[in-house]
Structure formats: C-alpha cells, structure tokens
C-alpha positions in Angstrom: -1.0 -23.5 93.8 2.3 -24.7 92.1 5.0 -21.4 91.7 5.8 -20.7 88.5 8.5 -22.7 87.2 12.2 -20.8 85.7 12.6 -21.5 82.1 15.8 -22.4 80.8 18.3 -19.8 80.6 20.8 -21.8 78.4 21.1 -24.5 75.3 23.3 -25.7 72.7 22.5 -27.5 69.7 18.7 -27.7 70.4 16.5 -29.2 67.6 12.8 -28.6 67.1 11.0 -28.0 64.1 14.4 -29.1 61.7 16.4 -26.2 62.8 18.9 -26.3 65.4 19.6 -23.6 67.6 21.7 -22.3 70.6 21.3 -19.9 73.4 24.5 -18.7 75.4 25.4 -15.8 77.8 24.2 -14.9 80.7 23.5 -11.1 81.3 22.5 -9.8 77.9 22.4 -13.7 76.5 22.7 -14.5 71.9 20.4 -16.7 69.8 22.4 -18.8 67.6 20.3 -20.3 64.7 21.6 -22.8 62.2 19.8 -22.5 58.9 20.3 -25.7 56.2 20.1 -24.5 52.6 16.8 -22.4 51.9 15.3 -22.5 55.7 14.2 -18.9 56.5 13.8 -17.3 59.6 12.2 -13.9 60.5 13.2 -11.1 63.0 13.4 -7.7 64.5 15.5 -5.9 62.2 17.8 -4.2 65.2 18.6 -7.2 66.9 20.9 -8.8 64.3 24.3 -9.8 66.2 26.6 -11.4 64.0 26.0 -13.8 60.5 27.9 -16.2 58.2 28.5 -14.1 54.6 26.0 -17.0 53.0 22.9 -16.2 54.9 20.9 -14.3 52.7 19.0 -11.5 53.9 15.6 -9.9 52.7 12.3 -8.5 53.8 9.1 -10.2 54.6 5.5 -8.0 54.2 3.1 -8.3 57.2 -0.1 -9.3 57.2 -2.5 -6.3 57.0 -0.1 -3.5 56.1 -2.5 -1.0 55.7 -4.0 -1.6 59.4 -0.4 -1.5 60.3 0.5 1.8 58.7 -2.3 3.4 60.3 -1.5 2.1 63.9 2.7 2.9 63.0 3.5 -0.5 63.3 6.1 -1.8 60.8 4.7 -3.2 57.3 7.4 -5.4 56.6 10.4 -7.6 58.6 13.4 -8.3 58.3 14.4 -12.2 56.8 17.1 -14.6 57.1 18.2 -17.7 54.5 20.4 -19.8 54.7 22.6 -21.7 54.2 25.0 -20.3 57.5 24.6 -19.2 61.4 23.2 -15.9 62.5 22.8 -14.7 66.0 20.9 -12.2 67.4 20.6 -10.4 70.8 18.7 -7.5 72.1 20.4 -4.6 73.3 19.6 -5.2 77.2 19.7 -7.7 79.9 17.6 -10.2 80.4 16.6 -14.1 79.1 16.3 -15.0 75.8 14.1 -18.5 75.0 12.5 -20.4 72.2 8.9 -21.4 72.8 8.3 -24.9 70.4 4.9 -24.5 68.9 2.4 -27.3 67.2 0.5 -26.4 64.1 -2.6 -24.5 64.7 -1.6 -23.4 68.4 -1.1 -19.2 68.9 1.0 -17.4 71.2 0.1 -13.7 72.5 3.3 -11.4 73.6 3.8 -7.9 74.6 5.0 -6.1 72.1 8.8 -5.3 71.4 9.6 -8.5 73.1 9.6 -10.7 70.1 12.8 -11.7 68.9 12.7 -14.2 65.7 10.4 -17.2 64.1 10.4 -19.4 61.9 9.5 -19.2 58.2 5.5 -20.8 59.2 4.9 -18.8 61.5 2.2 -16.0 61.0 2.8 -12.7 62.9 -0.2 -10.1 63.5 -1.0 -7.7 66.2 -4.1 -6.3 68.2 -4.3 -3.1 70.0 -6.0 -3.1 73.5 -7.3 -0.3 74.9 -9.3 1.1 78.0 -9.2 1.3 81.6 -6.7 -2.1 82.1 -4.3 0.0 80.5 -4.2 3.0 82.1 -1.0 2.7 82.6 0.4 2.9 79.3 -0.4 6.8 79.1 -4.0 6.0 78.8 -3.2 5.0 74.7 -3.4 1.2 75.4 -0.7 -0.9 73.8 -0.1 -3.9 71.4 -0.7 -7.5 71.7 1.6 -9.4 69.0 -0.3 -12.5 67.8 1.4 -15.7 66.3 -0.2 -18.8 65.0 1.9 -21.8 63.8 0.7 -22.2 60.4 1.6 -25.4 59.4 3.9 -28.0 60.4 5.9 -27.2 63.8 7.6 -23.8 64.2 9.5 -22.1 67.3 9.5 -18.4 68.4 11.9 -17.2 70.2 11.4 -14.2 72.5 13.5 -11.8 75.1 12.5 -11.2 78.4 13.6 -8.7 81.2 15.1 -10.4 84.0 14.8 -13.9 84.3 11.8 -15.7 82.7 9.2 -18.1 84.6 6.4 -19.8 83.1 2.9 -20.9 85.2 0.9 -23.5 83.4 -2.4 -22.7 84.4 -5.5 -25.4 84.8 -9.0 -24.6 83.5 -10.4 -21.8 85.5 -7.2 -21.2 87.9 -6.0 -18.0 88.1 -2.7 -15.8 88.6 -2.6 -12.1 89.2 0.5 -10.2 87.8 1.7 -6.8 87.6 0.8 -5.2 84.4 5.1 -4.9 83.6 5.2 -8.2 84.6 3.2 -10.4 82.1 5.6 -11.4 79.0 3.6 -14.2 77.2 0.3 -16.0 77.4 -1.6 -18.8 75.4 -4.7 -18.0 73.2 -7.1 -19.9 75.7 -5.9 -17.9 78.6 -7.9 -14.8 79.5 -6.7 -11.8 80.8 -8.6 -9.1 82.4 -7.5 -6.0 84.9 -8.3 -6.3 88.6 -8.3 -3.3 90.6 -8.5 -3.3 94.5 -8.2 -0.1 96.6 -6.3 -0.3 99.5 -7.6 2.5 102.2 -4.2 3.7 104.2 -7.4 6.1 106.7 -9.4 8.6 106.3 -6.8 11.3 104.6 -6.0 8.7 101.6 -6.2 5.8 99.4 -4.4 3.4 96.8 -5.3 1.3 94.2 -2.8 -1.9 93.6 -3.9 -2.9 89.6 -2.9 -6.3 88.2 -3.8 -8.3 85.3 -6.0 -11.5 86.2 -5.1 -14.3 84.3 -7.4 -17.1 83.8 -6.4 -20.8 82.5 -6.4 -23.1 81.0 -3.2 -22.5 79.3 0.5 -20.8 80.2 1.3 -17.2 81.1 5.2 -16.0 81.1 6.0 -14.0 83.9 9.1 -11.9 83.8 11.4 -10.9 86.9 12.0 -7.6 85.6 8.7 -4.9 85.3 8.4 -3.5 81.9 6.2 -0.7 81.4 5.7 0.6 77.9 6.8 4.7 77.9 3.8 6.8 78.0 2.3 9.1 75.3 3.3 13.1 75.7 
C-alpha cells in the first residue's frame, strides 16, 4: 500500500474557482484570500486575522437552524465581500490547506476544523453517535458536511500537525486513530474497529481505530485531536 502523501504546507497566488488565494507561515500558518468586487466567502467567525477596510462583512443563516439550535450548533456564519484581502488563521499550530472541489462532489470534516468556503458551497452537519465514539465522553460528535453546489468552489480547512492525504482505491482500506482522521470523501466509509490485545491472564487492552474504506480520500493529521469530553 502507497503511504499517505504530505499535502502542501505553502502557496502564493493560487487560483481555483476565480479566486486567488495564499497560504504562508509555518507553525501557526495565515489564509490570504483575494476577493474581486462582490465575491463572498464564508468562515468561522474567531478566526479572522487581518482585512482590507473594503471587504464588507455580514452573516450568512445555515441550513436547518432549528435542528441546529437544538444540537447548539451555530445558526448563522460569519461572511466576507469584497472588493479587498482578508486573512485568517486559527489560534494554534498546525497546516492550513484549501481542498478544490467540482460541482456536485461533498467533503466530510471533523468538526471545528473548518476554516472558510466559498460563496457555493453548502455547509450542514450530522451528529454520530454510539459505541465508535466512545471516546468523545460517550455523547458522539459532529460530522460537518459540504457539497459544492454549483460551479467549482474550494474549502479550506486547519489541521493539527502536518496534514497527509491517502487516496484510497475501491474496497482498500486504512485504519486511523480516532484523533487522527481530519477529512474524508462522501464515498469513503468509516466504521470503528476494535481489537483487544491480551497483556496475560491479570489484564487486557483494547487498541480502537476508525476503518476507512475507499474508494475516495481520507486526511490524516500528525497531531491527535480528541474532542473534550462531556461532564
């Protein structure tokens, strides 16, 4: 099986989608985005760096506020207009990247790891629950969804550590450590494998990773992440 491969940790003046955009830094790493007259990105409200006076900010309503009220997820996010640059970086290190998306193809992330989108770009969530997540305080946790509408689009995300990306083939598979998944494609499936490891007859462990099972990419990040558990 190939290794997963690094994804690049720098760019300047990449164009996708009719926006141009720029990643720079190395341990905590910026987005730099350059927005023509009316283009509109969206984005975690907290993560906003720096801006040009011009780029108009606003708010954007989710999808399904309701549903999102009642899970305390946020109903709306925050928006971006230009004409100007704005730059964003999360407060932590690790590897910021923009994932170029086709129209009709969807992305699934682990939650607060999403950094910004473009205006096409539909955002939604699902909430998995059960014994693969046990280790999230036995609450489960949330999947973020986003589908590329129409037209070509780009999501950028942040990961912890450095970022590596296995494309798998249909029906190859990857284990990972449940800190250590970051992104996967719709058509990849992911399911929990436990195996108990006996250390004699006075004990026992259970090693528990998520199975992942193409064909499509998962993102794999260096750094474990495990969400904080309920009290």
């Amino acid at each position: 099986m190939e290794r997963p491969i690094l994804l690049p940790t720098s760019a300047r003046s990449e164009n996708f989608a009719g926006l141009v955009y720029h990643l720079d830094g190395e341990l905590v790493p910026a987005l730099t985005v350059e927005l023509l007259q009316g283009q509109k990105i969206f984005f975690e409200h907290h993560i906003l760096l720096w801006k040009h006076p011009s780029i108009r900010i606003g708010v954007r309503p989710m999808k399904g506020a309701l549903k999102r009220m009642v899970a305390g997820m946020q109903v709306f996010i925050t928006q971006a207009e230009g004409p100007g640059q704005i730059a964003f970086s999360r407060d932590g290190a690790g590897h910021v990247f923009g994932i170029h998306m086709k129209q009709g193809e969807e992305i699934h992330v682990r939650e607060h790891q999403f950094l910004a989108a473009t205006d096409n770009i539909e955002y939604t969530f699902e909430r998995v629950k059960g014994i693969s997540n046990m280790l999230f305080g036995g609450t489960g946790f949330f999947i973020d969804k986003f589908y590329c509408d129409k037209g070509e689009g780009i999501l950028w995300l942040h990961g912890y550590g450095n970022v590596f990306e296995k494309d798998l083939s249909s029906g190859e598979q990857i284990d990972v450590e449940p800190g250590g998944w970051l992104y996967k494609d719709k058509s990849v499936d992911m399911r929990t494998n436990i195996q108990s490891i006996s250390t004699g007859i006075f004990a026992s462990t259970n090693i528990i990773t998520n199975r992942f099972t193409g064909p499509g990419r998962v993102g794999i990040q260096s750094m474990y992440y495990h969400m904080p558990t309920s009290e």
